[in-house]
C-alpha positions in Angstrom: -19.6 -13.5 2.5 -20.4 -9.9 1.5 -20.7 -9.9 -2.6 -17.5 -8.6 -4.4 -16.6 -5.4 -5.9 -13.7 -5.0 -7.7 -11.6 -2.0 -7.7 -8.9 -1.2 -10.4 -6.3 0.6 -9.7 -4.1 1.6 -12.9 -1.7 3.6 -11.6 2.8 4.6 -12.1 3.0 7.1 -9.9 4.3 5.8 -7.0 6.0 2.9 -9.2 9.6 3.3 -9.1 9.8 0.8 -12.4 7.6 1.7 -15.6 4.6 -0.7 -15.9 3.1 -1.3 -13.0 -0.3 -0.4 -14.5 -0.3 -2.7 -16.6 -1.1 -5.2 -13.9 -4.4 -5.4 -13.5 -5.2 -5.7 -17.3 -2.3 -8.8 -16.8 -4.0 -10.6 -14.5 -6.9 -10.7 -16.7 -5.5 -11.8 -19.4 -3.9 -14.9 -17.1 -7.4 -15.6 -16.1 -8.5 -16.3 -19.8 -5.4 -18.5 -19.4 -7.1 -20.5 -16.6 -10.8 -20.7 -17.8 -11.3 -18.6 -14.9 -14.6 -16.3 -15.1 -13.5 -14.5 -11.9 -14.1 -10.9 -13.5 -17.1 -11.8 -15.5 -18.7 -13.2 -12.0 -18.1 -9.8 -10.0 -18.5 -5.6 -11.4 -15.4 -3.7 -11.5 -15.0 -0.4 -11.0 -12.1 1.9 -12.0 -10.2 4.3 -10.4 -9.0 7.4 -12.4 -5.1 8.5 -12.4 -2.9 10.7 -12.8 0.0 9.1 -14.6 0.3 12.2 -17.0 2.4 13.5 -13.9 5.5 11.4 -14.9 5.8 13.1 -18.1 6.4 16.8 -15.9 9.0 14.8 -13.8 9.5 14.3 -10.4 10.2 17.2 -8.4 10.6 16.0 -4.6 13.8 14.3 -4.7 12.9 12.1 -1.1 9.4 11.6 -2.1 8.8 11.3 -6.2 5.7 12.6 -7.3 4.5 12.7 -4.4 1.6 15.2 -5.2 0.2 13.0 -7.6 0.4 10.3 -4.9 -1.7 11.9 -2.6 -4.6 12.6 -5.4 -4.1 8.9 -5.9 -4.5 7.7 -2.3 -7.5 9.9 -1.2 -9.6 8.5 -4.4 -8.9 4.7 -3.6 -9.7 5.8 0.0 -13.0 7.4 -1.1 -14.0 4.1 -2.9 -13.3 1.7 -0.7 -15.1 4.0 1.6 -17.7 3.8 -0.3 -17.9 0.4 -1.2 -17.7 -0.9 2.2 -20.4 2.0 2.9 -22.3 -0.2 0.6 -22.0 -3.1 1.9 -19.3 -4.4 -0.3 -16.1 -6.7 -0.1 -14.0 -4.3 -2.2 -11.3 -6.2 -4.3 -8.4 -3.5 -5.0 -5.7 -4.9 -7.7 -3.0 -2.8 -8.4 0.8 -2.8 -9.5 1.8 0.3 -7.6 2.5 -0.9 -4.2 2.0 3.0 -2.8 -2.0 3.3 -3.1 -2.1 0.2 -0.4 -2.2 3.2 1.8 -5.2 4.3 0.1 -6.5 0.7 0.7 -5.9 0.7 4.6 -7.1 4.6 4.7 -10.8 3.8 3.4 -11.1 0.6 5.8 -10.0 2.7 8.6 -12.2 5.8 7.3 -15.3 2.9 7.8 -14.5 1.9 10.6 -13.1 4.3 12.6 -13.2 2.6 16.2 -12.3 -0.9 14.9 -8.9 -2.5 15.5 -7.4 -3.2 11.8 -4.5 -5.5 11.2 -2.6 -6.0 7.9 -0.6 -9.0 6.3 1.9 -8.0 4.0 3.1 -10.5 2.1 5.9 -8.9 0.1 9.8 -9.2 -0.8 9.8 -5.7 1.0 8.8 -4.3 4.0 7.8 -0.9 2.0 7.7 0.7 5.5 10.1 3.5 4.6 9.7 7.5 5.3 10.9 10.5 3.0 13.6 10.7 5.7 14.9 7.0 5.2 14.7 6.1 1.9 17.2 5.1 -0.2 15.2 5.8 -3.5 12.7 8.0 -3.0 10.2 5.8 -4.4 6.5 6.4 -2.7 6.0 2.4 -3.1 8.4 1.9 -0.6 6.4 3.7 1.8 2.8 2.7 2.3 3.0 1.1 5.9 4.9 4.2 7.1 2.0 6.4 6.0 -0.4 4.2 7.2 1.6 4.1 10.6 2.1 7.7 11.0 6.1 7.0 10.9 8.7 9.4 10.2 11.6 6.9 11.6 13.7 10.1 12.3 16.2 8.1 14.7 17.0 6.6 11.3 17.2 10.0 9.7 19.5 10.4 6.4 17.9 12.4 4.5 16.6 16.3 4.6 13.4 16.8 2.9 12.1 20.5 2.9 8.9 22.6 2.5 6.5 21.0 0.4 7.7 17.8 0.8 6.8 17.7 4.2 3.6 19.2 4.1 2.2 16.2 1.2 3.5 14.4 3.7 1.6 14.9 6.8 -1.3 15.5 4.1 -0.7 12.5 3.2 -1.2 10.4 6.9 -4.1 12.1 7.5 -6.3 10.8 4.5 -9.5 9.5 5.1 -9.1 10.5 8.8 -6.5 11.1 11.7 -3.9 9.7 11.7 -2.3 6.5 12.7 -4.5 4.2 10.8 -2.8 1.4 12.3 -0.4 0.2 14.8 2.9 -1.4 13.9 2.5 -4.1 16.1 -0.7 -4.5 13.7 1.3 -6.3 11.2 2.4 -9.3 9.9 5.0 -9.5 7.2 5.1 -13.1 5.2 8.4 -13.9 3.0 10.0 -9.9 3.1 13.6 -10.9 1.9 14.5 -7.3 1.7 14.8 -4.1 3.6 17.5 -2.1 4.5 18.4 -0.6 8.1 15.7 1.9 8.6 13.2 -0.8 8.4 14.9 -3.5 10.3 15.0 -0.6 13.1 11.7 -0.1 13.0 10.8 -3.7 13.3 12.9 -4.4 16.3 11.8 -1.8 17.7 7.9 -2.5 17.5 8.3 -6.2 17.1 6.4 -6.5 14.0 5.6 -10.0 13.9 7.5 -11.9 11.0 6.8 -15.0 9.1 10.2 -16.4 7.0 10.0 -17.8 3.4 11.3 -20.8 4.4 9.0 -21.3 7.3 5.6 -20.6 4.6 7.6 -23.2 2.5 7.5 -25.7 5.1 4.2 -25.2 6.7 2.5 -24.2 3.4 0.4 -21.4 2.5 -3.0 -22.8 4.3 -1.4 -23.8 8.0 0.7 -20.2 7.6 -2.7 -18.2 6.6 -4.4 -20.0 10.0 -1.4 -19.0 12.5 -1.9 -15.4 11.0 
């Protein structure tokens, strides 16, 4: 296995709850908790971000802050990028579900002709659109972006000008866009997702893996069907 490089992502802004960058300092503190030496064994490297943003307030109702999400995306796809460019494993941990995107958009970015797949194992699908959502919460939208969705048969709400342009900015980091195809993914244990979503996973077939069928086949036998 390819040596480890992990890659910290402190970032709020696509967080629709306060304190999701805490997380990564969180889950080293619970590994002093379990005598682990995980993060003394592998380097880290941290991505800068932009959190100042939130104090100016969110000014795209169907997509919040989502200027500051797009400065956060193309960084985290520059370093995986780069760290797979390196011949890394990159390691991203991060509370704010939105810069997966950024996650998908590097591996895609090296390698371009490969056929990527992604598990999400999630209470939500997060595979909404600034035309869907309920919220407008970026972290509910990661696998849309990644997809090149806009889910406009689902349509219900009217974003404008430059809304729409981050937007498509936003699909094409690291790259054109889709990065991946919905019939790509796996969702284990989503619990929750409203009728957009459900629409689009009938209508790709996005393969789906209950909580109570990981509960009786365990994690291991559910990780080797995947």
């Amino acid at each position: 296995m390819k040596e480890l490089k992990i890659i910290e992502v402190k970032s709020e802004i696509g967080a629709g709850t306060r304190g999701a960058s805490l997380g990564v300092e969180a889950i080293k503190i619970a590994s002093l908790d379990l005598k682990s030496d995980f993060f003394k064994q592998h380097d880290s490297i941290e991505v800068e971000h932009v959190n100042e943003l939130l104090f100016d307030g969110a000014k795209h109702a169907y997509a919040k802050f989502i200027d500051g999400v797009l400065i956060m995306e193309e960084r985290v796809c520059l370093e995986v990028y780069e760290q797979l460019f390196d011949d890394f494993f990159p390691l991203i941990i991060s509370g704010d579900h939105s810069t997966a995107f950024g996650t998908i958009a590097g591996i895609r970015k090296a390698y371009p002709k490969k056929r990527l797949g992604v598990v999400w194992i999630d209470a939500h699908a997060d595979i909404h659109t600034p035309y869907t959502t309920p919220s407008g919460n970026m972290h509910g939208m990661p696998l849309a972006m990644a997809c090149g969705l806009d889910n406009l048969e689902c349509k219900v709400n009217d974003p404008r000008g430059e809304t729409i342009e981050y937007w498509e900015e936003l699909k094409i980091v690291g790259g054109p866009s889709p990065k991946i195809q919905p019939e790509d993914i796996v969702y284990i244990a989503v619990r929750d997702f409203e009728k957009p979503e459900n629409y689009l996973i009938n209508k790709f077939n996005i393969n789906f893996v209950e909580t109570e069928d990981v509960k009786k086949a365990g994690p291991e036998v559910t990780a080797s069907k995947v």
